[in-house]
C-alpha positions as CSV (number, residue, x, y, z in Angstrom):
1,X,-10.5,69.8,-61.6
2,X,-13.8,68.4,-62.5
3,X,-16.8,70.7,-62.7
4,X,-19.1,69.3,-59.8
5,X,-22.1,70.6,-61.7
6,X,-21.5,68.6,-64.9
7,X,-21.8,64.4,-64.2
8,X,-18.7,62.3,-65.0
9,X,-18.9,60.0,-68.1
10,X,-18.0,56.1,-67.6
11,X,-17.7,56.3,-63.9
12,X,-17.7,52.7,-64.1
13,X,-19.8,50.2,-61.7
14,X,-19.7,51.5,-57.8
15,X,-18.0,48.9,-55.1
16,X,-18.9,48.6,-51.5
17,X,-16.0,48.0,-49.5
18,X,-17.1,44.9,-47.7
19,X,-15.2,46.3,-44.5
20,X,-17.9,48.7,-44.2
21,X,-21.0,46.3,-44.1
22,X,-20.6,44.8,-40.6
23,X,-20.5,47.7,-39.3
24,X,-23.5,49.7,-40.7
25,X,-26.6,50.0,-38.3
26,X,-29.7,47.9,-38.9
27,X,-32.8,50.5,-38.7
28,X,-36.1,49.2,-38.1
29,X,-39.1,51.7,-38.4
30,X,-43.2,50.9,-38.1
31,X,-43.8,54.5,-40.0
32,X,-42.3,58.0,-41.2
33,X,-43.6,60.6,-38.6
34,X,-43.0,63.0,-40.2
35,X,-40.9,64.4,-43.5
36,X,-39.7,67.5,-44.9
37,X,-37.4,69.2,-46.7
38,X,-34.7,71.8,-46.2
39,X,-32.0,73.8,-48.2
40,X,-32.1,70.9,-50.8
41,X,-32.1,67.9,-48.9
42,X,-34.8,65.6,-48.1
43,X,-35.7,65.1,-44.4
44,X,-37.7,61.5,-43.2
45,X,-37.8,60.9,-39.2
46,X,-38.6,57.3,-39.1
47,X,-40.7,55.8,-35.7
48,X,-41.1,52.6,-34.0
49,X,-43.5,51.9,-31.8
50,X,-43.0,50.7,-28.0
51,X,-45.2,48.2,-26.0
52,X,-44.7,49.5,-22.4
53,X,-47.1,47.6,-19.8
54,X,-49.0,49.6,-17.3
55,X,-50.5,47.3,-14.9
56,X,-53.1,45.1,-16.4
57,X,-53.1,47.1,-19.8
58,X,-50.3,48.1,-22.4
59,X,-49.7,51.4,-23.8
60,X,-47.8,51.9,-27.2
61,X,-44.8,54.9,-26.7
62,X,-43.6,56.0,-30.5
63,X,-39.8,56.5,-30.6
64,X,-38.0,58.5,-32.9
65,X,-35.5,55.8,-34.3
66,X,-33.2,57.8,-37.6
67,X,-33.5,60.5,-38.9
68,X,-32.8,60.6,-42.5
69,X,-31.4,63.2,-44.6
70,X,-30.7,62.8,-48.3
71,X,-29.8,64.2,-51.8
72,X,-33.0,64.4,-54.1
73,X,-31.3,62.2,-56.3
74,X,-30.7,59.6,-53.4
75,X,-34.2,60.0,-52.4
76,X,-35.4,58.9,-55.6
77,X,-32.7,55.7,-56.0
78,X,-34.3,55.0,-52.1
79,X,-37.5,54.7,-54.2
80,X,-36.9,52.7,-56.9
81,X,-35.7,50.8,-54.3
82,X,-38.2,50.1,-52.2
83,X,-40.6,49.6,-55.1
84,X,-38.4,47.0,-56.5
85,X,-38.4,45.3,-52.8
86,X,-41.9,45.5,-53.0
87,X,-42.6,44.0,-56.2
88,X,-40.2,41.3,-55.6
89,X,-42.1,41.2,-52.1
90,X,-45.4,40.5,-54.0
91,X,-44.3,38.3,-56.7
92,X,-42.9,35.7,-54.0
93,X,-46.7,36.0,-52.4
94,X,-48.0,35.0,-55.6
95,X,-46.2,31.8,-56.0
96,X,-48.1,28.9,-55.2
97,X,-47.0,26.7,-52.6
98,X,-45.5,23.3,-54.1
99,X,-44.2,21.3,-51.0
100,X,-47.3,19.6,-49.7
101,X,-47.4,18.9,-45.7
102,X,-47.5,15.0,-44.9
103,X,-50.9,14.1,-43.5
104,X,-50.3,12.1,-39.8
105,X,-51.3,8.6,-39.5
106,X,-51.7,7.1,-36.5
């Protein structure tokens, strides 16, 4: 039996099963309300905000919509993650626009 404390050498490259990936939830957050953490595991309750009218005016509701729990070493590859989204993010607003819009002659 393999220690669980001691990593595996040449685990080789991780595969998805593609069976699972229609069928994962799509999470969409404005903010974290709040974060934590607890007996070793990260804790992040992510929010979205609601737009409920009241009469004339609208008032914003803030829903909890996950909550997520992870492994330090997940929340760290969530990270790196979301900084390389980020950078790739900024690096496509930095390229200039090369398809000119026709001007309209009448």
């Amino acid at each position: 039996m393999a220690d669980p404390e001691t990593p595996a050498n040449n685990q080789g490259p991780v595969t998805i099963s593609s069976s699972s990936s229609e069928r994962a939830p799509i999470i969409y957050f404005d903010g974290a309300s709040c974060f934590g953490h607890h007996n070793g595991a990260i804790q992040i309750e992510l929010a979205a905000n609601l737009l409920m009218p009241v009469g004339a005016a609208v008032r914003v509701d803030v829903i909890q919509t996950a909550h997520l729990r992870c492994s330090v070493a997940a929340a760290l590859a969530l990270r790196e993650a979301l900084d390389k989204a980020l950078a790739m993010f900024r690096q496509g607003q930095q390229q200039p626009v090369t398809e000119e819009i026709p001007a309209v002659k009448n």
